[in-house]
C-alpha positions as a Markdown table, in Angstrom:
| # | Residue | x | y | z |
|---|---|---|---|---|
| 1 | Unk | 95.7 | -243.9 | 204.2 |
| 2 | Unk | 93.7 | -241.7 | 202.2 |
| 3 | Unk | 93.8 | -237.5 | 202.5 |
| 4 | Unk | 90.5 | -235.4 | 201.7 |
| 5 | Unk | 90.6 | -231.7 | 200.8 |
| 6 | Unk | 87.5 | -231.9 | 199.2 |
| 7 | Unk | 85.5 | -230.6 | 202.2 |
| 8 | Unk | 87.0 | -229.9 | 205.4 |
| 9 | Unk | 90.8 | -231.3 | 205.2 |
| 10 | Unk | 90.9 | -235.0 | 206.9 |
| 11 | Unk | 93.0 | -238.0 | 207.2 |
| 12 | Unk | 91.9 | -241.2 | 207.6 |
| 13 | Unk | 93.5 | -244.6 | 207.7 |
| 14 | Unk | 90.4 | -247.1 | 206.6 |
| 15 | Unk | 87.6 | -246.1 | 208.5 |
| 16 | Unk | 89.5 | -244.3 | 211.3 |
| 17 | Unk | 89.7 | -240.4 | 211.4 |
| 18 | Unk | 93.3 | -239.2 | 211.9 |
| 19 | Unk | 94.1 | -236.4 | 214.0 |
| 20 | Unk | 96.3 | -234.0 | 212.6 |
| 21 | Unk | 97.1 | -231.8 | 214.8 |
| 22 | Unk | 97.2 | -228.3 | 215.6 |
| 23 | Unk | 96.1 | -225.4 | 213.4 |
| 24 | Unk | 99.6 | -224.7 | 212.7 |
| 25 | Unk | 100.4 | -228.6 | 211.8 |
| 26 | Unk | 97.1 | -228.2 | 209.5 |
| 27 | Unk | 98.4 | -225.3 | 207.6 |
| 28 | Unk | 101.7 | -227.0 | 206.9 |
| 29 | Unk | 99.8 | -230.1 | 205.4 |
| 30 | Unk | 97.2 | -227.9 | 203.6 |
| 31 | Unk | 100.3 | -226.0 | 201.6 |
| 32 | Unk | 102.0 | -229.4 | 201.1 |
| 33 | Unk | 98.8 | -230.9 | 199.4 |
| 34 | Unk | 98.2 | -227.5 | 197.7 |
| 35 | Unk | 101.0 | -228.8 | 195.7 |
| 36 | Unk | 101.2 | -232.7 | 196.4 |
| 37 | Unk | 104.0 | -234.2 | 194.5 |
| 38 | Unk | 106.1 | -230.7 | 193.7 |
| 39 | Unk | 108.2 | -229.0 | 196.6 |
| 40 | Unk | 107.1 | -226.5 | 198.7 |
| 41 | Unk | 109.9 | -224.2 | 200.1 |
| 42 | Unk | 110.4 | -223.8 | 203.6 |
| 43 | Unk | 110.6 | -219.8 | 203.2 |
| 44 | Unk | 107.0 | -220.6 | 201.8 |
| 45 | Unk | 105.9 | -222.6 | 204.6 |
| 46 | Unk | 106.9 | -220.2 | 207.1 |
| 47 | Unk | 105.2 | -217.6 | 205.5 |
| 48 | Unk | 101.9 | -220.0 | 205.6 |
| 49 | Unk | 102.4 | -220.0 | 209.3 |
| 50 | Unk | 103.1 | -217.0 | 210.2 |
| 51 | Unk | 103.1 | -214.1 | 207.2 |
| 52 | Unk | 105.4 | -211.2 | 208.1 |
| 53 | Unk | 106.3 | -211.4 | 211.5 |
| 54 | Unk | 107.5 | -214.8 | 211.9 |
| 55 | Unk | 109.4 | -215.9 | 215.2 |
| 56 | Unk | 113.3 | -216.3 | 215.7 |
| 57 | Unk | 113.1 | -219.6 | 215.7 |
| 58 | Unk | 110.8 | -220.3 | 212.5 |
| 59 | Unk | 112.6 | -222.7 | 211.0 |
| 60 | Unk | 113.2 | -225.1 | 214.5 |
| 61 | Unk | 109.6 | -224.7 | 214.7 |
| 62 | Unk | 108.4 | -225.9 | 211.4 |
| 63 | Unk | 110.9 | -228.7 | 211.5 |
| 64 | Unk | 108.9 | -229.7 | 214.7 |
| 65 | Unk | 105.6 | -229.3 | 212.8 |
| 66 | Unk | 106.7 | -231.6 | 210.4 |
| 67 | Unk | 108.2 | -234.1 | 212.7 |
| 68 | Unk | 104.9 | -234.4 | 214.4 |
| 69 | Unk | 102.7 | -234.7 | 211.2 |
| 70 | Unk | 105.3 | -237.8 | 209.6 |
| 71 | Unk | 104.8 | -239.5 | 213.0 |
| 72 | Unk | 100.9 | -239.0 | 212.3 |
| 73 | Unk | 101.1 | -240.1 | 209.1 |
| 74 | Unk | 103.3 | -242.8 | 208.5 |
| 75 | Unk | 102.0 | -246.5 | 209.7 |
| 76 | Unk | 103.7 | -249.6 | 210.9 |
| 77 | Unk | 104.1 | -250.7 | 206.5 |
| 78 | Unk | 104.8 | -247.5 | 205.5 |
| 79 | Unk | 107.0 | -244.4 | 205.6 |
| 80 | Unk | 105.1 | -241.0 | 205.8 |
| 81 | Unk | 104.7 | -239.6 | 202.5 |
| 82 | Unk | 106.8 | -236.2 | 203.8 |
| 83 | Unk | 109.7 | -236.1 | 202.7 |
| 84 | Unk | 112.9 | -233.8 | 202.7 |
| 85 | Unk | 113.8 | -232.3 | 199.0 |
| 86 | Unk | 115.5 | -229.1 | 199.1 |
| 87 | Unk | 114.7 | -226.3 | 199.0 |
| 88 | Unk | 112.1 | -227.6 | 201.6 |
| 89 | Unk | 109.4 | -230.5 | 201.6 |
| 90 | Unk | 107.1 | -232.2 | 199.4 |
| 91 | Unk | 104.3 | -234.9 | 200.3 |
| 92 | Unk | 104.1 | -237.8 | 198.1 |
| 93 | Unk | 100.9 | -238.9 | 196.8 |
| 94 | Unk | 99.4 | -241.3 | 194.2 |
| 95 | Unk | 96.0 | -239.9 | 192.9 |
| 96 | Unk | 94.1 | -243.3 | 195.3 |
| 97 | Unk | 95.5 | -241.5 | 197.8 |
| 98 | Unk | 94.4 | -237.9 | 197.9 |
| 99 | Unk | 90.6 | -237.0 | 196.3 |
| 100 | Unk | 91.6 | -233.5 | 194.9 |
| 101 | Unk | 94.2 | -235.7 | 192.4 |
| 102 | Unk | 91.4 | -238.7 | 192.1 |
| 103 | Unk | 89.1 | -235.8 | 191.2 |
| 104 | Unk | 91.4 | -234.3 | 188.3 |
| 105 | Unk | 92.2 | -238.1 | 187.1 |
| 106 | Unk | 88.6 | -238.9 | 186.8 |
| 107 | Unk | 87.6 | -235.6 | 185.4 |
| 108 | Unk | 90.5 | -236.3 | 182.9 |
| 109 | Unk | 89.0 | -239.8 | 182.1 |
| 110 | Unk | 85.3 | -238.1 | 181.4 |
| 111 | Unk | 86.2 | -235.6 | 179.2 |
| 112 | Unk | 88.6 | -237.8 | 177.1 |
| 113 | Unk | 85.5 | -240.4 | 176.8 |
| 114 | Unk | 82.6 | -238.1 | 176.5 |
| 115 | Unk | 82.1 | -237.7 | 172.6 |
| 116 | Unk | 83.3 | -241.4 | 172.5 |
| 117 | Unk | 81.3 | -243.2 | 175.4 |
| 118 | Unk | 78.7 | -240.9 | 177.0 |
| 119 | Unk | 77.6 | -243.9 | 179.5 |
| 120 | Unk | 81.2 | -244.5 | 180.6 |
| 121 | Unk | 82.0 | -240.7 | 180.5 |
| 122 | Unk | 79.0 | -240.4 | 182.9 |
| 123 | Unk | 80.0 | -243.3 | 185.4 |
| 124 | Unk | 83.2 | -241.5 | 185.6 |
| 125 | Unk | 81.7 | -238.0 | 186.5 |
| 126 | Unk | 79.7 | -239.8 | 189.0 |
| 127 | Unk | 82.7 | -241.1 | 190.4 |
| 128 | Unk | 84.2 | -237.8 | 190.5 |
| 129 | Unk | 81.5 | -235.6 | 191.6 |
| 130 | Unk | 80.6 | -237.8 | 194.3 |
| 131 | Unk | 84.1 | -236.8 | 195.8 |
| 132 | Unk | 83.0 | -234.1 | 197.1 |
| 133 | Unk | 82.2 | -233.4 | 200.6 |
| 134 | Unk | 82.0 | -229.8 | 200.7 |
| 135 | Unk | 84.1 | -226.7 | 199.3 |
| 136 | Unk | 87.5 | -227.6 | 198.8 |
| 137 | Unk | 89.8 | -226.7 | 201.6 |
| 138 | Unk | 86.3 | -225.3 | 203.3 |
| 139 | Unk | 88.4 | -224.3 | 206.7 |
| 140 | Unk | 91.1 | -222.5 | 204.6 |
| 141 | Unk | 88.4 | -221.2 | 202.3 |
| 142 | Unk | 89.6 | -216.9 | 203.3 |
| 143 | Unk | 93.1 | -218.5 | 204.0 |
| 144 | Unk | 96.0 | -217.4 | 201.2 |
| 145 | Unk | 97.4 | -220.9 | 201.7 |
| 146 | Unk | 95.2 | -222.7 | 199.8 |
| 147 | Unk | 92.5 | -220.0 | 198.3 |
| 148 | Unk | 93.7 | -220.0 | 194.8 |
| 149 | Unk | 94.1 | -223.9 | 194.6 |
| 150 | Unk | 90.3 | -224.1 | 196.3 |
| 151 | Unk | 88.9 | -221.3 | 193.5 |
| 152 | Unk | 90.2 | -223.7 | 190.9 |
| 153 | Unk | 89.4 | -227.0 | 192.1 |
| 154 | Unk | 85.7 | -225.3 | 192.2 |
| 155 | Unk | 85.7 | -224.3 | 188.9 |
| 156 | Unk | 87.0 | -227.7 | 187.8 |
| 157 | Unk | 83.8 | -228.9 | 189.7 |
| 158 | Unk | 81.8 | -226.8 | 187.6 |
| 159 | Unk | 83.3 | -228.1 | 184.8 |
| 160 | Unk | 82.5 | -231.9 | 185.9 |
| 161 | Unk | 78.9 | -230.8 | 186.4 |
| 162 | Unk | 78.7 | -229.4 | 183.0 |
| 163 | Unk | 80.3 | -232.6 | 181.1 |
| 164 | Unk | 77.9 | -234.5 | 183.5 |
| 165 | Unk | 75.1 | -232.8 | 181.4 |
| 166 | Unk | 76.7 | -232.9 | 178.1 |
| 167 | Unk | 76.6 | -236.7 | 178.5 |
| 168 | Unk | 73.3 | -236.9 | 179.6 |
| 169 | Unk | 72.0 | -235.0 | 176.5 |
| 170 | Unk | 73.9 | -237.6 | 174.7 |
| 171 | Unk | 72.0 | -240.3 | 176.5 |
| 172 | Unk | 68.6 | -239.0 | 175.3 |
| 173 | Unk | 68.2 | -237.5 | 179.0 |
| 174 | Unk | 67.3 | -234.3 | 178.6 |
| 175 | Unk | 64.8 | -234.5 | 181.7 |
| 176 | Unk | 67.7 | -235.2 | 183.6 |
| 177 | Unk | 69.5 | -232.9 | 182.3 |
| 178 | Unk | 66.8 | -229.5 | 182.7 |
| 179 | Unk | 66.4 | -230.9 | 186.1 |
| 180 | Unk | 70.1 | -230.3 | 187.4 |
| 181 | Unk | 70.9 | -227.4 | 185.2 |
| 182 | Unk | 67.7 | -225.2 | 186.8 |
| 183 | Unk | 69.3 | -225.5 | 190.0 |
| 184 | Unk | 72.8 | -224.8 | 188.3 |
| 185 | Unk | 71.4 | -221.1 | 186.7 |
| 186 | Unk | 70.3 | -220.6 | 189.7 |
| 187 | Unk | 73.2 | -220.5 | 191.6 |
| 188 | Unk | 75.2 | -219.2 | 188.6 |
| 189 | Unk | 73.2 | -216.5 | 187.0 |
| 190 | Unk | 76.0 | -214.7 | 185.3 |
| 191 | Unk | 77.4 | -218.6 | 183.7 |
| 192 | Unk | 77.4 | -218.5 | 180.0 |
| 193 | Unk | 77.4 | -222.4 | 179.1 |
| 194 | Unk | 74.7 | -223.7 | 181.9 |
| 195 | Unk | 72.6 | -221.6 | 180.3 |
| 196 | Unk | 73.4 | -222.3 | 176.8 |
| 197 | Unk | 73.1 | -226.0 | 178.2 |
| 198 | Unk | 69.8 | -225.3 | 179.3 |
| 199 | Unk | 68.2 | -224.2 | 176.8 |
| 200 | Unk | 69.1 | -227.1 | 174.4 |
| 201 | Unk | 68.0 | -229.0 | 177.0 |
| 202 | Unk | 64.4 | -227.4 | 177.0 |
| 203 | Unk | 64.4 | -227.6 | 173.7 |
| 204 | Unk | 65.0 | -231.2 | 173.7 |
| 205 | Unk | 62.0 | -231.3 | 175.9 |
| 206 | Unk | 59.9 | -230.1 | 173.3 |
| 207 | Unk | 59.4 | -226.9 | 175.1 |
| 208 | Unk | 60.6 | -224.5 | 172.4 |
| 209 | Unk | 59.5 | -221.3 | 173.7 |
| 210 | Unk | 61.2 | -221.5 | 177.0 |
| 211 | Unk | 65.0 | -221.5 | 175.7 |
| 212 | Unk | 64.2 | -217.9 | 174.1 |
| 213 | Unk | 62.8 | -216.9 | 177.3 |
| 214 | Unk | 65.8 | -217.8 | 179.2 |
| 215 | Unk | 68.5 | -216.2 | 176.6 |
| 216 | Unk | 66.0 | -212.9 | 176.8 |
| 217 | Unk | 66.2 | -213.1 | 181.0 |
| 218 | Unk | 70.0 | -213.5 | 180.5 |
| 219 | Unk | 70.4 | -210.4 | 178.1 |
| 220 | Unk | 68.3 | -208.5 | 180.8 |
| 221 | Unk | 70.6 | -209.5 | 183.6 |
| 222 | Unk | 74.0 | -208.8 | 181.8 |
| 223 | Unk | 72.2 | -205.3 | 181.1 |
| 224 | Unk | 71.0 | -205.0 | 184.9 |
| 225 | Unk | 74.4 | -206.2 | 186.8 |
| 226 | Unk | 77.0 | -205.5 | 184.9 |
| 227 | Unk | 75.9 | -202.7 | 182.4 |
| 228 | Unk | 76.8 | -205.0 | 179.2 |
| 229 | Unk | 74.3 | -204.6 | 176.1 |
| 230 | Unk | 74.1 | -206.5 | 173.0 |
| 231 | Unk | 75.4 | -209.7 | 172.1 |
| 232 | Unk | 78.5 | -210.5 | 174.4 |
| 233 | Unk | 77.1 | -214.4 | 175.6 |
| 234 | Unk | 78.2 | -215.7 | 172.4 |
| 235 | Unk | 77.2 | -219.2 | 173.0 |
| 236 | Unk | 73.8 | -218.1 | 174.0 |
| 237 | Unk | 73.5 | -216.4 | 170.5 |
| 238 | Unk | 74.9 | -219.3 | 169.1 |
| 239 | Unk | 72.7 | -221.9 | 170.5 |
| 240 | Unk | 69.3 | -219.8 | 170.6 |
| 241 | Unk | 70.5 | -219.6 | 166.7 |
| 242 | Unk | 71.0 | -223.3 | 166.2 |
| 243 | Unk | 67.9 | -223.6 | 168.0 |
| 244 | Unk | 65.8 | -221.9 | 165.5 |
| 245 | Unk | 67.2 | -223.2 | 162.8 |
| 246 | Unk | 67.2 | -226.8 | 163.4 |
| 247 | Unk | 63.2 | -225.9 | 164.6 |
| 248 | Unk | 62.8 | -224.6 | 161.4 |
| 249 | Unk | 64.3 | -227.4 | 159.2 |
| 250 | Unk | 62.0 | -229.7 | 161.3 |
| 251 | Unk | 58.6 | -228.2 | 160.2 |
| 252 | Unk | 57.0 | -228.4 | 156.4 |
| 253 | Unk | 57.8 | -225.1 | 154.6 |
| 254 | Unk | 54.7 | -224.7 | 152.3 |
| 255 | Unk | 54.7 | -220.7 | 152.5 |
| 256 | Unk | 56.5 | -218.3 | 150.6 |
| 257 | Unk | 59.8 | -217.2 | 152.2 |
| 258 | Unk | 59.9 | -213.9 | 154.0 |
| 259 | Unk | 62.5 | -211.5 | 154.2 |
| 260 | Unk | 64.1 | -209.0 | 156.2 |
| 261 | Unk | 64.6 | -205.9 | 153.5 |
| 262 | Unk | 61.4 | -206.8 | 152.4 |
| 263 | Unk | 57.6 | -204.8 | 152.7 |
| 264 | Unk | 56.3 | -207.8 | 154.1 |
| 265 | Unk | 58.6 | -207.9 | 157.2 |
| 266 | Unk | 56.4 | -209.1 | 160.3 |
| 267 | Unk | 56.4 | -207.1 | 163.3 |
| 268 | Unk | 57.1 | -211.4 | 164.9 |
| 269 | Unk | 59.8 | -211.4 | 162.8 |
| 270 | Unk | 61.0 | -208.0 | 164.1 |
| 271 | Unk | 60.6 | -208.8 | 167.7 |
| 272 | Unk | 62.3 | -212.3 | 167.2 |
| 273 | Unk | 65.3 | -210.2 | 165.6 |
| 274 | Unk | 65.0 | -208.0 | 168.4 |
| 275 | Unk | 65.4 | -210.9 | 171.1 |
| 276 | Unk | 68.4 | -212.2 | 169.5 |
| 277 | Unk | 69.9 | -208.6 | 168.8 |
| 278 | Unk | 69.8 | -209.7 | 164.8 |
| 279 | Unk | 70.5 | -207.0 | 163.1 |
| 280 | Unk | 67.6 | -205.9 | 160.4 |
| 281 | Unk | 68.9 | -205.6 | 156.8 |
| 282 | Unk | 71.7 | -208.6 | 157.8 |
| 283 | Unk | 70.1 | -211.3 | 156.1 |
| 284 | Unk | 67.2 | -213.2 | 155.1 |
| 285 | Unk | 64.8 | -214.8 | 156.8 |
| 286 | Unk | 64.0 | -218.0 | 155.4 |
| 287 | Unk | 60.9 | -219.6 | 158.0 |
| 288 | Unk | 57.7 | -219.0 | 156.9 |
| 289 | Unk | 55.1 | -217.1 | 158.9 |
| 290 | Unk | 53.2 | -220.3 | 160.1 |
| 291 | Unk | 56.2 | -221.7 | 160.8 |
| 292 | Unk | 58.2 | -218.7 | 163.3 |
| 293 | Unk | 54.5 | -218.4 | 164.6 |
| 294 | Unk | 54.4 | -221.6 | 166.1 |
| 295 | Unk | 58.6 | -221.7 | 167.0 |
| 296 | Unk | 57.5 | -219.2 | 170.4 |
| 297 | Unk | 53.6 | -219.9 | 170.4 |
| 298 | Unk | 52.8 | -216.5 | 169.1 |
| 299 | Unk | 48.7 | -216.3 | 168.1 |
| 300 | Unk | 49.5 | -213.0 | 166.7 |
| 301 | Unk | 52.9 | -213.4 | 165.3 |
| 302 | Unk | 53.9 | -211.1 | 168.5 |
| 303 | Unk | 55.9 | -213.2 | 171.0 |
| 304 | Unk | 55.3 | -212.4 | 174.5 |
| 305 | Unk | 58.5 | -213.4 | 175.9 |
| 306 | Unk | 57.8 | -212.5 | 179.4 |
């Protein structure tokens, strides 16, 4: 028998969809697997059912709810995984047997593997991504009884997708990688590390002026939707940085050094200060001219970031 939250909450025994019952019954199960393998209270079951204004006989009828959902569950080799442990009930579970604790295994399994074996690391994310059938707990999804546990297992997701990445980089797949993280930014404008992911990933594509494009667009949007200005996406900073630098170590440096308190200070290297709010007078630029010129394509020395 295998339970799914990862979508719509199901039961299945082999290929066989279990019905669980009412929408009562399917609340109780929800708030057990909410916290499969710990005890839920029966004070907090009632209030699953029925909030504030439960009946007289609340505790008759939740014994009944879970009288029906054991003889739904348990088969003719095994005992239903409810079981009685004051101060209420708890449903027992190995990870095989419910995908929300397969998920957190696997994810578990990825990330200790990822700096160690990026092709394992990526089977395993795989495995765990392809899980998923829908949001978690999707009929419970404005329901207290499982929102919280649904908000994390979605950020948990996210994190899946973003290890997912992380290896493919490590494989040399950075095509890959561009390819699922554009649809990622999309859907997650405000994420700091997709886009931090994505514009190494750009970069790896030998498109070097589009990762400064995107940390510029991202700036903007902080600025537009949530009124922040300057540098508060410290990866972002951090990785257009790195960018630059490893560019810069890449390319032949047969001009004379420019720097920032100098006379000779560029209006490029100005505008590429500007873009990654460096302050002027902080340090000094090491890249010469030719070499910043051709980082972001500027004929000028003026990048045209738009």
């Amino acid at each position: 028998m295998q339970l799914r939250v990862l979508g719509s909450l199901e039961v299945r025994r082999g290929d066989d969809l279990v019905d669980i019952g009412s929408s009562n019954e399917r609340k109780v199960l929800a708030a057990l697997l909410v916290d499969a393998n710990a005890v839920v209270s029966t004070s907090r079951l009632i209030e699953v059912i029925w909030g504030d204004d439960p009946p007289a006989s609340d505790r008759n009828a939740l014994q009944t709810y879970v009288a029906r959902l054991r003889r739904r569950l348990r088969t003719a080799a095994t005992p239903a995984p409810i079981v009685t442990r004051p101060p209420g009930y708890a449903i027992e579970l190995r990870p095989d047997q419910l995908d929300s604790l397969q998920f957190r295994d696997l994810l578990d399994q990825a990330r200790a593997t990822l700096h160690v074996d990026a092709s394992r690391a990526l089977e395993l994310l795989d495995d765990a991504l392809g899980l998923w059938r829908g949001p978690a707990f999707a009929e419970f999804a404005d329901d207290e009884v499982a929102r919280a546990e649904a908000a994390c297992l979605e950020e948990l997701r996210q994190t899946a997708v973003e290890n997912r990445v992380e290896a493919l980089l490590a494989l040399g797949r950075s095509a890959d990688a561009v390819s699922v993280l554009e649809a990622v930014v999309a859907s997650r404008p405000l994420s700091e590390r997709p886009h931090a992911q994505l514009m190494r990933a750009l970069a790896r594509c030998g498109r070097q002026v589009d990762p400064l494009r995107l940390y510029q667009r991202f700036r903007e949007r902080l600025a537009d939707e949530l009124g922040v200005v300057g540098v508060l996406a410290v990866e972002l900073f951090e990785t257009a940085h790195g960018l630059m630098v490893n560019e810069l170590a890449m390319r032949p440096h047969n001009s004379a050094h420019w720097t920032i308190e100098g006379a000779r200070t560029s209006q490029f290297e100005q505008h590429l200060r500007a873009v990654l709010d460096y302050p002027l007078g902080a340090t000094t630029l090491t890249a010469p001219w030719t070499v910043m010129a051709n980082l972001l394509g500027g004929d000028d020395g003026v990048a045209d970031l738009d």
